[in-house]
N, C-alpha and C positions, 0 to 999 in steps of 0.2 A: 105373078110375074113382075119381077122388079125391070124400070129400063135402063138401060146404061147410061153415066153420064161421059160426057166430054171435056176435055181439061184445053180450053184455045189459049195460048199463050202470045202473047207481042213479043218477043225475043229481045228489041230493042225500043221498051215502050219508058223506062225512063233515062233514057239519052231523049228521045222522041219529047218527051215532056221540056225536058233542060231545053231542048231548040227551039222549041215553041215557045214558052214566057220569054226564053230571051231574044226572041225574033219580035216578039206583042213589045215589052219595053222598047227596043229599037224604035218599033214602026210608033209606039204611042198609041196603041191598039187596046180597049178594053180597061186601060188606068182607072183608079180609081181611087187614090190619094196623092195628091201633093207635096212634097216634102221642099220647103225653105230654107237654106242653108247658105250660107254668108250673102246674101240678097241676091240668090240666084234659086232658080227652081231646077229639080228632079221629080219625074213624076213616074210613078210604078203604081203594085196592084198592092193589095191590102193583105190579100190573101197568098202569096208570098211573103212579103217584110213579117207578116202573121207567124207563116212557118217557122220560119229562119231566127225571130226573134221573140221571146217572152213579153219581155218589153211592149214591143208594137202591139203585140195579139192580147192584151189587157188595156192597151188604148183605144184600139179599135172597136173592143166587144164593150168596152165602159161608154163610149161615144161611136155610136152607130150611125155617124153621119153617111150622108148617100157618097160626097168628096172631100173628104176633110182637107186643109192645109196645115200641113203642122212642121211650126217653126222650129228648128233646132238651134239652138245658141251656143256657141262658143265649140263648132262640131266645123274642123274646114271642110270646105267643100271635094277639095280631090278626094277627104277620107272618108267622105259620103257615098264619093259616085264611084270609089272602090269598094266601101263594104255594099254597094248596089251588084258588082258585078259578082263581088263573091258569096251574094244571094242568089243569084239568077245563074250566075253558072259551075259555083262549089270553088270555085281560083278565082285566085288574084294574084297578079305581081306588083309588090310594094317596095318603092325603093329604100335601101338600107336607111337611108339620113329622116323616111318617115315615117317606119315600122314601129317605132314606140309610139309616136300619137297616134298612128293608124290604130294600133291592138288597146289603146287608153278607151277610141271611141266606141271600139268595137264590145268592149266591157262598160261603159257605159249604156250603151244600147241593149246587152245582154246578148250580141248575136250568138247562134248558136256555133258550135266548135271552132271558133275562134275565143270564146270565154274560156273555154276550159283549156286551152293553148297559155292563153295568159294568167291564170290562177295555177297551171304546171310552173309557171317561168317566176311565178311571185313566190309560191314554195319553195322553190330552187332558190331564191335569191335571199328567200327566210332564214334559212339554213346555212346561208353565206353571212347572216349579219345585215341582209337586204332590207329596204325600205318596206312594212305590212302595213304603209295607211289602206283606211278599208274606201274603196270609192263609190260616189252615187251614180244612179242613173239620172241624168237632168231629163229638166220639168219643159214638156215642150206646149209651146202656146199655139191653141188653134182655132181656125177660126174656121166658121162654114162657108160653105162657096157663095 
């Protein structure tokens, strides 16, 4: 005799998630890297920026410090503590006058489907005669706590 299994479902378990990291960032709960940007601090989880970004999640598993601080250079700050929200909670509203440096950093970083939004809009502009310089990700300096 076989016994049956059962299938328990959360109906609303990742919204449930989305409110929870973005509740821990608010409150400052659980952080666990640093980030430094025009001499001001942001501080989130690893294991987010991780997800959301390739980038991150090759810094972090190359340097497995306990809190790293890692400086970003030449990254403004609003377009930081926007591509934060639109880590933690999949939106952002970005005003029209800083939507091209927002989606520059955001491809720098490598975030995720915001890269592929801007690599659409670079094809698109390829195809117009648009600008194909190829861009890097910048080198961020860190230091341990």
């Amino acid at each position: 005799m076989t016994s049956q299994r059962f299938c328990l479902r959360w109906n609303n378990h990742q919204s449930n998630l989305l409110s929870v990291f973005d509740q821990l960032l608010h409150d400052e709960s659980f952080v666990d890297v640093t980030l430094a940007v025009d001499g001001r601090y942001l501080k989130a989880h690893k294991i987010v920026l991780s997800a959301c970004s390739p980038y991150f999640q090759a810094l972090f598993v190359g340097h497995p410090d306990r809190h790293p601080i890692v400086i970003l250079k030449d990254i403004p700050y609003v377009d930081m503590r926007s591509l934060l929200d639109f880590m933690y909670r999949g939106e952002v509203s970005v005003d029209q006058d800083r939507l091209t440096t927002f989606l520059k950093v955001a491809e720098s970083l490598r975030i995720k489907e915001l890269v592929s939004n801007v690599k659409a809009e670079r094809d698109t502009e390829g195809n117009s005669g648009g600008d194909q310089t190829e861009r890097t990700s910048p080198t961020p300096e860190r230091f341990p706590p």
